[in-house]
C-alpha positions as CSV (number, residue, x, y, z in Angstrom):
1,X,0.0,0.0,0.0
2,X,2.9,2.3,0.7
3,X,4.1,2.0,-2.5
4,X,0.8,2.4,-4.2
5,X,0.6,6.0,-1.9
6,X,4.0,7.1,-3.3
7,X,3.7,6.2,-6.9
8,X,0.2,8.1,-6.8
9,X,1.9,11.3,-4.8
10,X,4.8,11.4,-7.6
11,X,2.7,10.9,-10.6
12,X,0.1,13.5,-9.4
13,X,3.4,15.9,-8.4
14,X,4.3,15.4,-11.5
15,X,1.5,15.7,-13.8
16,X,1.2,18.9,-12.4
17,X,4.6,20.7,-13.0
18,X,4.8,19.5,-16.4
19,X,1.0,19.8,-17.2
20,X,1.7,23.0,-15.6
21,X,5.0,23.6,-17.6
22,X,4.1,22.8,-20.5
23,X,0.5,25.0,-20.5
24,X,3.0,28.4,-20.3
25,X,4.8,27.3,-23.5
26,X,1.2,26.7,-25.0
27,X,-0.4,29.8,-24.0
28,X,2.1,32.1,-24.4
29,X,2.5,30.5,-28.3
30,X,-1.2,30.9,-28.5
31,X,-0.9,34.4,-27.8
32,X,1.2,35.6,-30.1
33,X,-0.5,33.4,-33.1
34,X,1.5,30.6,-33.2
35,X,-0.2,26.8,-34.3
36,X,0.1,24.4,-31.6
37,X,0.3,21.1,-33.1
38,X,0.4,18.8,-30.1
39,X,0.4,19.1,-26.2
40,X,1.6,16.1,-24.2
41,X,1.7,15.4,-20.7
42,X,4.3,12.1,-20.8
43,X,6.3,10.7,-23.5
44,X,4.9,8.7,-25.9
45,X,3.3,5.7,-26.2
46,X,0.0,7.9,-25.8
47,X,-2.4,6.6,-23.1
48,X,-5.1,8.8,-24.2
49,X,-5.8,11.9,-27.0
50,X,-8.4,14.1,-28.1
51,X,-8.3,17.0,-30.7
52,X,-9.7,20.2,-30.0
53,X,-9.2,23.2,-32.6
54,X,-6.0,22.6,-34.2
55,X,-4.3,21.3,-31.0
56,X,-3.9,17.0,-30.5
57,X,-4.1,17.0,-26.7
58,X,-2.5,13.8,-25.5
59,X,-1.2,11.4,-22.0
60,X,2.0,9.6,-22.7
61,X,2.7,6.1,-20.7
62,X,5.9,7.9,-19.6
63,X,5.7,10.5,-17.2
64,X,9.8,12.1,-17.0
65,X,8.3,14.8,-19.2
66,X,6.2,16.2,-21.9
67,X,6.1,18.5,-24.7
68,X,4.5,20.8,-27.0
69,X,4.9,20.9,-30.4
70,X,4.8,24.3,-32.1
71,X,5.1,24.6,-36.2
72,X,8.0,26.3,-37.6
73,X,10.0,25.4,-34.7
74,X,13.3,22.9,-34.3
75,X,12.1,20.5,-31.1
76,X,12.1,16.9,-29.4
77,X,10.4,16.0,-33.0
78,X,13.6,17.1,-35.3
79,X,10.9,17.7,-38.1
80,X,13.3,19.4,-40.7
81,X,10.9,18.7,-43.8
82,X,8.7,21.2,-42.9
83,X,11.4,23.7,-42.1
84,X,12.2,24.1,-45.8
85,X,9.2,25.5,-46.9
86,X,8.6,29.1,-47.3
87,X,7.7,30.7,-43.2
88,X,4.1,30.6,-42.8
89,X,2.8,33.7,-40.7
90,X,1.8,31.2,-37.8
91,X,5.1,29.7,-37.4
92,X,7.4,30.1,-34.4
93,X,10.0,30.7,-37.0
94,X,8.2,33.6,-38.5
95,X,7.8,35.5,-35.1
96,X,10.2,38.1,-33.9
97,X,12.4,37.1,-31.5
98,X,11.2,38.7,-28.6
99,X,7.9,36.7,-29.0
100,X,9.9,34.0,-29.6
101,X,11.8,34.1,-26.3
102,X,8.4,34.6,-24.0
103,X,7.3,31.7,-25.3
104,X,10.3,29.7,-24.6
105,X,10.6,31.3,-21.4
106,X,6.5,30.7,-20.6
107,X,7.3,27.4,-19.0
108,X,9.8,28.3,-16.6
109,X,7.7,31.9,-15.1
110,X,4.5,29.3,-14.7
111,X,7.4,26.8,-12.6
112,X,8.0,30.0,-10.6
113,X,5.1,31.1,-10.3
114,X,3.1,28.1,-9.0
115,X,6.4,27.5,-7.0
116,X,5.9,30.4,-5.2
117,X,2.3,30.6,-4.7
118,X,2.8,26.8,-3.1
119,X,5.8,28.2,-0.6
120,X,3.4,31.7,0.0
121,X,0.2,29.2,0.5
122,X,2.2,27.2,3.4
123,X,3.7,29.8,5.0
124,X,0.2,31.7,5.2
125,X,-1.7,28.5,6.3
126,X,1.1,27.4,9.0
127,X,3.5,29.9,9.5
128,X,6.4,28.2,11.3
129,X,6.8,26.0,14.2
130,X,10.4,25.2,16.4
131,X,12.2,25.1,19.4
132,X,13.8,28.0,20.1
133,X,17.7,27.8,21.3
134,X,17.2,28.3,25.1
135,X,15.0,24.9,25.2
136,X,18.4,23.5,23.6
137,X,20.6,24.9,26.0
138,X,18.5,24.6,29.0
139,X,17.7,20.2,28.2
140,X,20.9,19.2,25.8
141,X,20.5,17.2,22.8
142,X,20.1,13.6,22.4
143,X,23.1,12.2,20.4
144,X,21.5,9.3,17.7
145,X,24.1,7.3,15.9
146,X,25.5,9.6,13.3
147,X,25.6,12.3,15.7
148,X,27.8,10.1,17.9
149,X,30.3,9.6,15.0
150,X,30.8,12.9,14.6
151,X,32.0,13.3,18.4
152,X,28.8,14.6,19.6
153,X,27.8,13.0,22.8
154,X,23.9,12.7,25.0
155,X,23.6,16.0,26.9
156,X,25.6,18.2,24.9
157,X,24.1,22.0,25.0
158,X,25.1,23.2,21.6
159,X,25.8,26.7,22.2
160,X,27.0,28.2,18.5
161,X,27.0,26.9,15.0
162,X,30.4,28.5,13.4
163,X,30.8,30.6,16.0
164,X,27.1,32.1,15.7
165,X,24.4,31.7,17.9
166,X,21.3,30.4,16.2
167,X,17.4,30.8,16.9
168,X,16.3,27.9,16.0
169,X,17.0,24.1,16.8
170,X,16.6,23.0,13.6
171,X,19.8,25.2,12.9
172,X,21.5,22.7,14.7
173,X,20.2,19.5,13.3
174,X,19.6,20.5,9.6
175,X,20.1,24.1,9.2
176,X,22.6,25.3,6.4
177,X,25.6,26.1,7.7
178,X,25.4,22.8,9.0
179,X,25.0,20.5,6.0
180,X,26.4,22.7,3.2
181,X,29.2,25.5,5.0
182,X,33.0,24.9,5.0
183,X,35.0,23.8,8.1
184,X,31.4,23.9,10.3
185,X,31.9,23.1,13.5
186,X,29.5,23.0,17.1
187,X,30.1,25.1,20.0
188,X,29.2,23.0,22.7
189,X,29.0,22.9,26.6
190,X,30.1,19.2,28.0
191,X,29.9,18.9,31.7
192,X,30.5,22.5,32.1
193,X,33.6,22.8,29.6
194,X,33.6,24.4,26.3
195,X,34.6,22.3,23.3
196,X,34.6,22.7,19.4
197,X,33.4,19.3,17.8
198,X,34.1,19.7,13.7
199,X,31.1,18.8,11.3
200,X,32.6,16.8,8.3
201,X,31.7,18.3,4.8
202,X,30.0,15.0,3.8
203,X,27.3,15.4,6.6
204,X,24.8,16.2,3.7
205,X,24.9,12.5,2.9
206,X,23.0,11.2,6.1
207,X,20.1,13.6,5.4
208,X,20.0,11.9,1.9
209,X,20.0,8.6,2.7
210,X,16.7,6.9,3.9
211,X,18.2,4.8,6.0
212,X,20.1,7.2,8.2
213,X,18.5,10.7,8.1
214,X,16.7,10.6,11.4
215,X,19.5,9.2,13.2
216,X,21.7,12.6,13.8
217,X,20.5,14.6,16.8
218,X,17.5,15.2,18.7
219,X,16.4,17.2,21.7
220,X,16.1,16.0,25.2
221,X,12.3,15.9,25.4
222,X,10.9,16.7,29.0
223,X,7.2,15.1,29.1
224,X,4.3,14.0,31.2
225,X,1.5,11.7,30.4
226,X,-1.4,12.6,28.0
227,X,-4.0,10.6,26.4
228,X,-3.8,7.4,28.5
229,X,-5.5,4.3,25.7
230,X,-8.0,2.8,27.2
231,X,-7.9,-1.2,28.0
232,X,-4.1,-0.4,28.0
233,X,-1.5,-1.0,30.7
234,X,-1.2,2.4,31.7
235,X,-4.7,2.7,32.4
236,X,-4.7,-0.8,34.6
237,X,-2.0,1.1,36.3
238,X,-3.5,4.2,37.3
239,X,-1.9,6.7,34.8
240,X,-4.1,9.6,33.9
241,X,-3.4,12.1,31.8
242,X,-0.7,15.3,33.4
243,X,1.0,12.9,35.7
244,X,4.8,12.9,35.3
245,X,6.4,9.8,35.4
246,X,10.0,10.7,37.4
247,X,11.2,7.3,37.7
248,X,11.3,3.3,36.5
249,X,12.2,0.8,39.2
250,X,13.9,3.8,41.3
251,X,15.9,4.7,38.1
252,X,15.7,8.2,37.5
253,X,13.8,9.4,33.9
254,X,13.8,13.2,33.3
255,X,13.6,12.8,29.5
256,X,11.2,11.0,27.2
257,X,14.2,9.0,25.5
258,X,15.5,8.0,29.1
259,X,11.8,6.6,29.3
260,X,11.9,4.6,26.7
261,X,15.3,3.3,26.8
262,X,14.2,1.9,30.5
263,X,10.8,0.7,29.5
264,X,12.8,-1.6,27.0
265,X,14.7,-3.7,29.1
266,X,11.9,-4.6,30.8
267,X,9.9,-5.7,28.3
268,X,7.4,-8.2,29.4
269,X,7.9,-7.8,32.3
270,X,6.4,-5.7,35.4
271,X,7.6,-2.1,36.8
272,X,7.6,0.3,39.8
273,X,6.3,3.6,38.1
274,X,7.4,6.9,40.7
275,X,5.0,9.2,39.6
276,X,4.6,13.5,40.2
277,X,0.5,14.1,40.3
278,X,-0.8,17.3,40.4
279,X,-3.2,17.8,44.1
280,X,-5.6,19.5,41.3
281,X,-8.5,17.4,40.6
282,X,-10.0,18.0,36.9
283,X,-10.9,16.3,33.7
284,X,-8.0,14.7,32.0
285,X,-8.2,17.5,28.7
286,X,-7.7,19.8,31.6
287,X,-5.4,18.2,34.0
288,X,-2.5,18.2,30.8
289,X,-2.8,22.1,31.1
290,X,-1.8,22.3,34.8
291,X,1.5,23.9,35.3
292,X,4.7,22.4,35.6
293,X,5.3,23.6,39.2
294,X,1.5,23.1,40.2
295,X,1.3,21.7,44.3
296,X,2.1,17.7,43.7
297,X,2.0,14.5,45.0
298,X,4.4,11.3,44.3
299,X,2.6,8.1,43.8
300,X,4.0,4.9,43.5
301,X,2.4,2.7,40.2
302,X,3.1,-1.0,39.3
303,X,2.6,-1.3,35.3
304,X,2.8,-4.5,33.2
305,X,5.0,-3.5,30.0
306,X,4.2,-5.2,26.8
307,X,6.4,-7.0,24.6
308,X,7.5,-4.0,22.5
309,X,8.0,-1.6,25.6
310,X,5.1,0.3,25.6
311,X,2.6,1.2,28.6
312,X,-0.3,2.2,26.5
313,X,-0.5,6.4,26.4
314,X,0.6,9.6,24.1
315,X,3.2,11.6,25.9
316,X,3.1,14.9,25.5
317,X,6.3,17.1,24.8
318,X,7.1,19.9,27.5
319,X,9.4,21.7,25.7
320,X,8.7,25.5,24.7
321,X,7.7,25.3,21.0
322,X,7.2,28.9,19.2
323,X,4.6,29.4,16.9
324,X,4.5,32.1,14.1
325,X,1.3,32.9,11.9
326,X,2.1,35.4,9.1
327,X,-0.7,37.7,7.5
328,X,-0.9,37.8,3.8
329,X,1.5,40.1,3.2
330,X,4.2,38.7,5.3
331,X,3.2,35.6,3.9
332,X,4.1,36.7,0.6
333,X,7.9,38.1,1.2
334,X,8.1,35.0,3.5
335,X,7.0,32.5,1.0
336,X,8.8,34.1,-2.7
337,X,12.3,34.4,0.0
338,X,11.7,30.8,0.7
339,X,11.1,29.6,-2.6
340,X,14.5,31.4,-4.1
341,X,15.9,29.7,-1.0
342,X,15.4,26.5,-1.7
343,X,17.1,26.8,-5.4
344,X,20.1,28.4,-4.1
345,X,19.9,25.6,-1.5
346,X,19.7,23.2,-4.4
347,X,22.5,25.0,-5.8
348,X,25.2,24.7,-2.6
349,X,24.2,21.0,-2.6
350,X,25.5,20.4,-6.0
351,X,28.4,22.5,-5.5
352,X,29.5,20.1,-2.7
353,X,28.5,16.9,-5.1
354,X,31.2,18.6,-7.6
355,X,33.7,18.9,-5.1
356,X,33.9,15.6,-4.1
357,X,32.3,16.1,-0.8
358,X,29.3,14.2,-0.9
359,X,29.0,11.0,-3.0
360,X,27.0,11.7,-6.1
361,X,25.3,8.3,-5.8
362,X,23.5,8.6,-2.8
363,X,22.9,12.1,-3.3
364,X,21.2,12.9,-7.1
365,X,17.3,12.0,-7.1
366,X,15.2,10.4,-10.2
367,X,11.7,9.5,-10.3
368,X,12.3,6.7,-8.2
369,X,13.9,8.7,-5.3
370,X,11.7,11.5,-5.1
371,X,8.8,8.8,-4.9
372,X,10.4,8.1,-1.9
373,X,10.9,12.0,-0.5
374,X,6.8,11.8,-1.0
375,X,6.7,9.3,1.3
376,X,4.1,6.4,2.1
377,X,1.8,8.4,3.7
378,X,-0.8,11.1,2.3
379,X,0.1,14.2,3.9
380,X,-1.2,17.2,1.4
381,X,1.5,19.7,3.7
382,X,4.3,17.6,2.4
383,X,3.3,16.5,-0.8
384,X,2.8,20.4,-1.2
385,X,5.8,21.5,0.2
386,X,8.4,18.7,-2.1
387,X,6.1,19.6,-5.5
388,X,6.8,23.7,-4.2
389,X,10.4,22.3,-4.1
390,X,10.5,20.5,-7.4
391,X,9.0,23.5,-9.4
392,X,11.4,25.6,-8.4
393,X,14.4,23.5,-9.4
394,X,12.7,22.6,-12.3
395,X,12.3,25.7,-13.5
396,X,15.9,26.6,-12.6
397,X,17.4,23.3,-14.6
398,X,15.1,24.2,-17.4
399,X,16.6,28.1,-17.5
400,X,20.6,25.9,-18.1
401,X,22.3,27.0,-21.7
402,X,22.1,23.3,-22.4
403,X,20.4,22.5,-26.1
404,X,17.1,20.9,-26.2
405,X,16.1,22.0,-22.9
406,X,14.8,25.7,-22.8
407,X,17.6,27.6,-21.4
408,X,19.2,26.1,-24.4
409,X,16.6,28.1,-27.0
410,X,16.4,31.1,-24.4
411,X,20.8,31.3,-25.1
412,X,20.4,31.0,-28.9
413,X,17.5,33.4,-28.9
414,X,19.2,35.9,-26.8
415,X,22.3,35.8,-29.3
416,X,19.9,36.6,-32.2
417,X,18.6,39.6,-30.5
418,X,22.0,41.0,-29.5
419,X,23.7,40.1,-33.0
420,X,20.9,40.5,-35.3
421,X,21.9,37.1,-36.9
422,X,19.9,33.9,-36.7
423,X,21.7,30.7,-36.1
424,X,21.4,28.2,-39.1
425,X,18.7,25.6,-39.3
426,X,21.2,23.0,-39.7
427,X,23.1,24.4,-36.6
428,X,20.1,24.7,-34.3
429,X,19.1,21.2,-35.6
430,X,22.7,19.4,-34.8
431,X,22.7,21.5,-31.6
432,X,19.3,19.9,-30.6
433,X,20.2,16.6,-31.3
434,X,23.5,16.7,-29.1
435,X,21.6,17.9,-25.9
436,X,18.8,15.1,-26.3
437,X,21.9,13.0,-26.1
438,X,23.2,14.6,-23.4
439,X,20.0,14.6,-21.4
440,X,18.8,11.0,-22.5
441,X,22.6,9.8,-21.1
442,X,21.9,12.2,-17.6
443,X,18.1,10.4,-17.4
444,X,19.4,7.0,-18.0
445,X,22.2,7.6,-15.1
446,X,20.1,8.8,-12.8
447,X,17.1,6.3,-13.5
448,X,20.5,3.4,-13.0
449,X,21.3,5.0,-9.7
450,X,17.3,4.8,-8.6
451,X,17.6,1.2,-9.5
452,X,21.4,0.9,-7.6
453,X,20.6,2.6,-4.2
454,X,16.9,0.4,-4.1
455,X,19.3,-2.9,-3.7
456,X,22.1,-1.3,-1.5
C-alpha cells in the first residue's frame, strides 16, 4: 500500500509541473499566433488523445516529461521537412524574437510562479513551528548514531554553530551552515567545559539517505503523560493524563528517550512507576494544562510493560515550542524568499556533489527517489511542500544554456537579439540533437542509480 501512496503522490506531483509547464509554452504560443500542433503530458506511447481546434491534446505512458509541439519550430520531433518551406505567418520561426523568447521562457515563469504561490500558500496556512535555542541549551541534545560519530555525545548543550548563535534548533540538526558550510563546527557545553566538535563536509549525505537521516541529533524531550489508551496497561495502572512519570524501578527518567530506553529492558515484564500528580482534581483534557510547578503528590504505580515496551499512552512534549502565523503580506515576502531559498539551496548541494564532498550516488534523485521524498503516507502539507520544491528546481534546470532544454533556445535566442543574426537551421538542428543526447545519457544515469541505491 505504501508504494501504491507514493507512486500516486509522484505521478500526481508530477503531472502537475509538467502539465503546468508545458501550459505556459502553449499559451504564451497561442498568444502571439502561433499553431500548436500537439500538447503532451508524458512521453509517448500515448495513453489517451483528443483533438480540439487545431491542438492533438494527449497522456503519454511515460511521465519524465512532456512537450508541445509548435510549427516552424526545431524541437524533441527534429521535423526538418517542414522547415524548408517558405515561413508561414503562424510559425514560431516567423515571429520576432522577442515573441519567440516569452514563449520559450513561458514554461519556466508558470514553474516559478506556482512554486511560489505553493511556498506563499504554506507559510500563510502554518506559519512556522520550532524550538527556540534556550529549550536546547537549558535540556541538551540527544546524540542518535550519526551524531555520535561525529563526536557529539547525550547531553551536549550546543551553544553556537560556526561561532554564531542560532534561533532555532533546527539550525543545529539540519540548518545550512550545517549540511552545506566549509569547516562547520559545534560550540558545545560538555559537563561545564567548552569544546569545538568539527562537522565533516560529507554530513549532507546522512540527510540523503533513507536509512540514516533521522538518526543525527535530537532534543532532550521533558514530558508528562497525555492521552492514556483505554484497556491499555497504563490505564490498569493508574496513569491519567498530566502525571509525570520521574522514575522506573527507582531509576531516574527526566527525558522522554530516558523513558523509553528503561521501558525496554523490561519488556514483558512488570515495573515500579514513581509518579509526580498534580493535588488538582479535573478532567483529564484539563489536567495536561496544569502547570509544571503546580502543588504535587508522588505516587508509587506498578505497570505491566508489553512485549515491545510500551505502557499504552501519548506523551506529550514539555518543551517550549514557538509558533509564528504570518498575515498575507508577510506571507508573501516570507514565502517568494523561501522559494528562491530552496534553489540556491539546491545550488550549494550540487556545489559540494562537484567537489567531491558528498558521493554523487547517494545524493542525485530520479523518479524513483523522489517517490520516496513523497513518502508512504498522504500528507497534502508535504506532498505540497516537495512539489513547491521540485517547481522551483525545475524551473531553474530548465533556465541551463544546455540544447534541447529551454535555457538552451532562451541562449540562442538571446544571441539573435543582440547580434541580429539567426543561427542556421542545420546548426540549431545538430545542436538539438547533441543535448537530447546529453539529457537522455543524464536520465538514463540517474534512473540506473534509482535502481542501484533500491538494492544497497
Amino acid at each position: 500500500m505504501e508504494n501504491l501512496v507514493m507512486i500516486g503522490q509522484l505521478l500526481l506531483g508530477l503531472s502537475i509541473l509538467i502539465g503546468l509547464h508545458e501550459l505556459g509554452h502553449m499559451l504564451t504560443a497561442k498568444f502571439f499566433g502561433m499553431r500548436v500542433e500537439k500538447f503532451s503530458i508524458g512521453f509517448p506511447p500515448k495513453i489517451f488523445s483528443f483533438k480540439a481546434g487545431e491542438t492533438e491534446y494527449s497522456i503519454g505512458a511515460i511521465p519524465l516529461g512532456g512537450f508541445v509541439k509548435i510549427s516552424g519550430m526545431i524541437d524533441e520531433s527534429l521535423d526538418m521537412e517542414s522547415m524548408g518551406a517558405e515561413p508561414q505567418p503562424w510559425e514560431f520561426r516567423a515571429k520576432p524574437a522577442w515573441q519567440r523568447l516569452i514563449v520559450m521562457m513561458g514554461g519556466i515563469i508558470v514553474n516559478i510562479v506556482l512554486g511560489i504561490i505553493i511556498f506563499v500558500f504554506l507559510t500563510y496556512r502554518y506559519g512556522d513551528t520550532y524550538i527556540p535555542r534556550d529549550e536546547v541549551v537549558n535540556h541538551g541534545i540527544v546524540a542518535l548514531e550519526y551524531g555520535q560519530k561525529i563526536g557529539l555525545q547525550t547531553g551536549d548543550k550546543i551553544l553556537k554553530v560556526n561561532g554564531q548563535e542560532y534561533e532555532r534548533f533546527n539550525e543545529v540538526a539540519r540548518g545550512t551552515e550545517v549540511l552545506l558550510g566549509e569547516n562547520s563546527y559545534y560550540t558545545v557545553e560538555r559537563n561545564g567545559e567548552i569544546i569545538d566538535v568539527p562537522i565533516p563536509p560529507d554530513l549532507l549525505e546522512i540527510f540523503t539517505d533513507k536509512n540514516t537521516a533521522d538518526q543525527f541529533i535530537d532534543i532532550r524531550r521533558p514530558f508528562r503523560v497525555g492521552e492514556v489508551v483505554k484497556g491499555s496497561n497504563a490505564e490498569a495502572a493508574g496513569l491519567q493524563a498530566g502525571d509525570r512519570i520521574i522514575a522506573i524501578n527507582s531509576q531516574p527518567v527526566n527525558y522522554f528517550h530516558e523513558f523509553t530506553q528503561e521501558l525496554e529492558k523490561h519488556s514483558g515484564n512488570k515495573v515500579r512507576l514513581t509518579v509526580r500528580r498534580p493535588d488538582v482534581v479535573a478532567e483529564p483534557e484539563q489536567a495536561i494544562q496544569l502547570a509544571d510547578d503546580a502543588p504535587a503528590q508522588t505516587v508509587e504505580l506498578t505497570s505491566s510493560v508489553t512485549e515491545d515496551g510500551k505502557l499504552g499512552f501519548a506523551a506529550e512534549s514539555l518543551l517550549d515550542v514557538r509558533r509564528l502565523q504570518y498575515g498575507l503580506g508577510e506571507s508573501l515576502g516570507e514565502g517568494t524568499q523561501r522559494a528562491f531559498e530552496s534553489v540556491w539551496l539546491n545550488i550549494r548541494g550540487f556545489g559540494k556533489i562537484f567537489s567531491g564532498d558528498v558521493n554523487v550516488s547517494k545524493s542525485v534523485k530520479g523518479p524513483i527517489g523522489i517517490r520516496e521524498i513523497y513518502g508512504g503516507t498522504w500528507d497534502w502539507t508535504r506532498f505540497w511542500t516537495i512539489t513547491g520544491l521540485l517547481s522551483m528546481w525545475l524551473a531553474f534546470v530548465n533556465f541551463l544554456p544546455i540544447p534541447a532544454l529551454d535555457g538552451g533556445h532562451v541562449m540562442f535566442l538571446t544571441y539573435e537579439m543582440i547580434s541580429g543574426s539567426k543561427p542556421s537551421d542545420r546548426f540549431l538542428e545538430v545542436a538539438q540533437k547533441a543535448g537530447m543526447i546529453l539529457i537522455f545519457a543524464i536520465m538514463g544515469l540517474v534512473l540506473f542509480n534509482d535502481i542501484f541505491n533500491l538494492f544497497v
